[in-house]
DRENPA-209477 format. One record per residue (C-alpha): residue in one letter; chain; z, y, x. Coordinates in steps of 0.2 Angstrom, whole numbers. Example, Ala and Ser with C-alpha at 12.3 -4.5 7.8 and 13.67 -1.06 7.14 Angstrom:
BEGIN
['A'; 'A'; [39; -22; 62]]
['S'; 'A'; [36; -5; 68]]
This chain:
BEGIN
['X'; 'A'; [48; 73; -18]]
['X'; 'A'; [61; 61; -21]]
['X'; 'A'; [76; 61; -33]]
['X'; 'A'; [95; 58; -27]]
['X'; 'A'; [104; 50; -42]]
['X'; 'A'; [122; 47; -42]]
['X'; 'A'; [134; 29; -42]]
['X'; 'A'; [147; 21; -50]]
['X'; 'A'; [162; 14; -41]]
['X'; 'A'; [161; -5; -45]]
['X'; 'A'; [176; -11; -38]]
['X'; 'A'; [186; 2; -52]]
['X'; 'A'; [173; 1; -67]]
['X'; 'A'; [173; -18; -70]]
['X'; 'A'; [175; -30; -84]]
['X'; 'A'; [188; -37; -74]]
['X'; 'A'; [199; -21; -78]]
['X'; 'A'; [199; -26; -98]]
['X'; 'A'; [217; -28; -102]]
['X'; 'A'; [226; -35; -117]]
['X'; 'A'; [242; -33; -113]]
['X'; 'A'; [240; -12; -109]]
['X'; 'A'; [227; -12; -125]]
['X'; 'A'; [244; -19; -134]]
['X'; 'A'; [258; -7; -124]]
['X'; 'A'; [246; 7; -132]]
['X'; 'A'; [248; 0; -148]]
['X'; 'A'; [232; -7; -152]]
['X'; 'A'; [230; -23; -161]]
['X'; 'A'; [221; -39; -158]]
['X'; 'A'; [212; -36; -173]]
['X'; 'A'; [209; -16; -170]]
['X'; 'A'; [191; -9; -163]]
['X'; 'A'; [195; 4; -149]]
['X'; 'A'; [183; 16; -149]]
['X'; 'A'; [182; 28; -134]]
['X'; 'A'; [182; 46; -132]]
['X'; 'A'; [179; 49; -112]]
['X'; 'A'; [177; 66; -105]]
['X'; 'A'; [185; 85; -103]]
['X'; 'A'; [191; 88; -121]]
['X'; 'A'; [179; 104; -127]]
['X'; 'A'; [168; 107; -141]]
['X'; 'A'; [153; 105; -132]]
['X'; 'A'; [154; 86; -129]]
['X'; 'A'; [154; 84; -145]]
['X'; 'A'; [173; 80; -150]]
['X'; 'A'; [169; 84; -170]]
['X'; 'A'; [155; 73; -170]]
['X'; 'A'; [167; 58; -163]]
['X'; 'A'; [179; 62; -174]]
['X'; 'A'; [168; 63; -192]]
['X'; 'A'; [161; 47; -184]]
['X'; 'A'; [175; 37; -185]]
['X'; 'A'; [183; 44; -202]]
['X'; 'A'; [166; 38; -208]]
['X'; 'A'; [172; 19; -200]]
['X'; 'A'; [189; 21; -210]]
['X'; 'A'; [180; 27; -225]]
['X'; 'A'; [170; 10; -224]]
['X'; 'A'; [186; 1; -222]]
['X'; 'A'; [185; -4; -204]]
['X'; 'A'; [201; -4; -193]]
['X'; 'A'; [196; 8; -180]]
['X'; 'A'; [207; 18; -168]]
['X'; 'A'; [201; 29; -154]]
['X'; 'A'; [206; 30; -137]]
['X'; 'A'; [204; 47; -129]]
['X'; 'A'; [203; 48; -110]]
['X'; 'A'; [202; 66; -104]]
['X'; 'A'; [211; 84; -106]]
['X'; 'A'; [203; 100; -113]]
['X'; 'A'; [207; 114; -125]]
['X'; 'A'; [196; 107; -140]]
['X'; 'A'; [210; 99; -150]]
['X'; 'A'; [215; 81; -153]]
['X'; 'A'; [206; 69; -164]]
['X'; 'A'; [220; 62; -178]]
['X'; 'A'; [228; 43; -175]]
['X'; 'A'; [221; 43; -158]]
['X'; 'A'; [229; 37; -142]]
['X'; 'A'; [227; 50; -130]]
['X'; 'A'; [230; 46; -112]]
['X'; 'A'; [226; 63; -103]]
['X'; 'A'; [216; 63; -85]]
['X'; 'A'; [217; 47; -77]]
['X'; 'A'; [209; 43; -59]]
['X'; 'A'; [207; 28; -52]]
['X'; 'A'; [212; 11; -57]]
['X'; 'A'; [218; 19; -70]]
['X'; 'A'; [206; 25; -76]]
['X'; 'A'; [194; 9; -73]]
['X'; 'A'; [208; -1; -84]]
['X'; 'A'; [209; 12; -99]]
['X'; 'A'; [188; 13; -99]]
['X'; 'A'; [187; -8; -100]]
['X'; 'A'; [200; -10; -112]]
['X'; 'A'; [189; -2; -126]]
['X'; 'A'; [178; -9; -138]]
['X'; 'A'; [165; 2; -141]]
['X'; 'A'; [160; 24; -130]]
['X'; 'A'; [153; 33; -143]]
['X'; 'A'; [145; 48; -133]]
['X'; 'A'; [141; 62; -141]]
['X'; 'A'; [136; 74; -128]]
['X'; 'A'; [120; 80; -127]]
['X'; 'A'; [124; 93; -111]]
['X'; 'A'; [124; 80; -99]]
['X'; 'A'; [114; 82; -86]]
['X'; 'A'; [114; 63; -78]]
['X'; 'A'; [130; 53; -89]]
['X'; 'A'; [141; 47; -78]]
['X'; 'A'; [153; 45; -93]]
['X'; 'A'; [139; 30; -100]]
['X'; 'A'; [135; 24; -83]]
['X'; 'A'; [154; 20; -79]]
['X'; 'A'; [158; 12; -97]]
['X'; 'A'; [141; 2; -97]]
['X'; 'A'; [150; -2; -78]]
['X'; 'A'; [164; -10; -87]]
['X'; 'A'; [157; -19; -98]]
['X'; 'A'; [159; -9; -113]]
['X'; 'A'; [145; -5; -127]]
['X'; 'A'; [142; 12; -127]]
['X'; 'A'; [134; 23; -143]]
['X'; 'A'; [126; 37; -136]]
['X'; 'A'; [117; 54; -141]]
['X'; 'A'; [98; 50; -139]]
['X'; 'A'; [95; 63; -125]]
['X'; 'A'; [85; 62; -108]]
['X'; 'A'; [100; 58; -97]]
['X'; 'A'; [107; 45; -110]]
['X'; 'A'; [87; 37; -112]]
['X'; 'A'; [88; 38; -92]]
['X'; 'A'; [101; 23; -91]]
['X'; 'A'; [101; 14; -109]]
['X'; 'A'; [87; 1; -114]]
['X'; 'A'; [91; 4; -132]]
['X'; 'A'; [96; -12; -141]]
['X'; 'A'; [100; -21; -127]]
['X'; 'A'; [109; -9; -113]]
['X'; 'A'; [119; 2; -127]]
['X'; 'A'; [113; 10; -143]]
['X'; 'A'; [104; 28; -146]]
['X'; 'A'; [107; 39; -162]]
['X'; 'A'; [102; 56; -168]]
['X'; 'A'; [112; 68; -158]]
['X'; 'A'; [125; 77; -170]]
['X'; 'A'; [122; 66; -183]]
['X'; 'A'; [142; 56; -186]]
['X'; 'A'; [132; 43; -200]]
['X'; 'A'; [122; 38; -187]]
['X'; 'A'; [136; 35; -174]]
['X'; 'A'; [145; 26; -188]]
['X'; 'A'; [131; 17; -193]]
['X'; 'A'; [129; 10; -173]]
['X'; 'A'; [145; 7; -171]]
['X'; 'A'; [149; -4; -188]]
['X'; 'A'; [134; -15; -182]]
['X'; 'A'; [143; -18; -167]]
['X'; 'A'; [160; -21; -178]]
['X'; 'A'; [151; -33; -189]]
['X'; 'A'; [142; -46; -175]]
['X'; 'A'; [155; -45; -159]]
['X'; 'A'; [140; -57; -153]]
['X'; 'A'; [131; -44; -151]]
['X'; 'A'; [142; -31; -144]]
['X'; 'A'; [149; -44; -130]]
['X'; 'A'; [131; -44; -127]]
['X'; 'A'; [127; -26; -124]]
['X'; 'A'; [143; -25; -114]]
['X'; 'A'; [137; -38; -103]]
['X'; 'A'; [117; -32; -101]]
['X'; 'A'; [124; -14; -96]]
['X'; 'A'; [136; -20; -83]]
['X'; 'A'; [123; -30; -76]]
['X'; 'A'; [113; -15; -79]]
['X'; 'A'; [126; -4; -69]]
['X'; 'A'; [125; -14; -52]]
['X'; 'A'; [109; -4; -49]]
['X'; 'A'; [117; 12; -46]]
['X'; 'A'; [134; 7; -34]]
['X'; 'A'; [135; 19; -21]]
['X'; 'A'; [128; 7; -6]]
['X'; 'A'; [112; 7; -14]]
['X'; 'A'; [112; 24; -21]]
['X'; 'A'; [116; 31; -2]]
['X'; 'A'; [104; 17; 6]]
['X'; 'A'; [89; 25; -3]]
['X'; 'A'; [97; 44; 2]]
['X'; 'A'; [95; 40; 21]]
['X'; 'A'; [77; 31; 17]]
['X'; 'A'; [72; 48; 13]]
['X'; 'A'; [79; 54; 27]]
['X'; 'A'; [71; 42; 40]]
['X'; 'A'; [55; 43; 28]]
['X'; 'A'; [54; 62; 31]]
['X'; 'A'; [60; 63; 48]]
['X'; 'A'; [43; 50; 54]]
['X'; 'A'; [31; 63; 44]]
['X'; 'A'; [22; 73; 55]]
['X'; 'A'; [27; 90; 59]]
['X'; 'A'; [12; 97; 50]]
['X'; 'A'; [17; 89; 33]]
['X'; 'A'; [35; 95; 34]]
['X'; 'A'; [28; 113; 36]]
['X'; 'A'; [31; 122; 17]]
['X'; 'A'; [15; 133; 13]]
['X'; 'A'; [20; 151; 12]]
């Protein structure tokens, strides 16, 4: 038995796609955190969470606005930047630009959503579920919470607010991270599999009935 995971697309997911300049045509400050929403916009992802999450932050006093990326029927999250479905570079450049993912899916059943923010460089707070523990070394790849708990996501993401040391460096231990699952290697170990199977003798290819 072997397992077939997915990849990531490093030559869009990048820190090298981070920029200031769009982060300012969006109408962010210097001084503002952009936290991101990234997915299909529907209750199940866990939009409420997000957004008592981050009127928890504004509660606190921190200057937080979000950034959604994605369309869905779930409603919008108030002072929010919503770009709608983005492909592409795009989409790479809209992901990097962010501060901080706050993730609060727990229906995933790999996360692409983490893998391709930890990709760019970005420090992700995500639900403490098996396909989140599955790519995040807590405290050092991205942060893990209580799944539907918003104190928690606030909590993790105002520690990150408050040393940008430390956020700069889960950002840069989960992009290093990422470069295990680009699509070369992912597809390299599919057709070892192959090969691996095909040289098996008949015999132990044969299903039991």
């Amino acid at each position: 038995v072997r397992i077939w995971g997915r990849g990531v697309d490093r030559s869009i997911f990048t820190p090298a796609a981070r920029d200031p300049h769009w982060r300012r045509g969006q109408g962010y400050g210097d001084d503002e955190t952009v936290v991101l929403f990234f997915g299909r916009l529907v209750v199940e992802k866990g939009l409420d969470v997000f957004e008592q999450a981050v009127a928890l932050l504004r509660a606190q006093g921190h200057r937080v606005r979000p950034l959604v990326v994605g369309e869905g029927p779930a409603g919008r999250v108030g002072e929010a930047v919503f770009t709608g479905h983005l492909e592409g570079r795009a989409l790479g450049r809209a992901i990097a630009s962010a501060d901080v993912l706050i993730n609060p899916s727990v229906t995933e059943a790999f996360g692409n959503v983490n893998l391709e923010a930890m990709a760019s460089g970005v420090a992700v707070v995500s639900a403490d579920v098996g396909s989140a523990q599955a790519l995040i070394a807590h405290g050092r790849t991205g942060l893990l919470v209580p799944p539907a708990d918003p104190a928690a996501y606030a909590e993790a993401v105002a520690r990150l607010i408050r040393d940008p040391a430390q956020r700069r460096a889960i950002g840069g231990a989960a992009a290093q991270a990422a470069s295990a699952y680009d699509w070369p290697t992912i597809l390299d170990a599919v057709i070892d599999t192959y090969r691996l199977a095909g040289a098996m003798p008949a015999a132990a290819q044969t299903v039991p009935q």
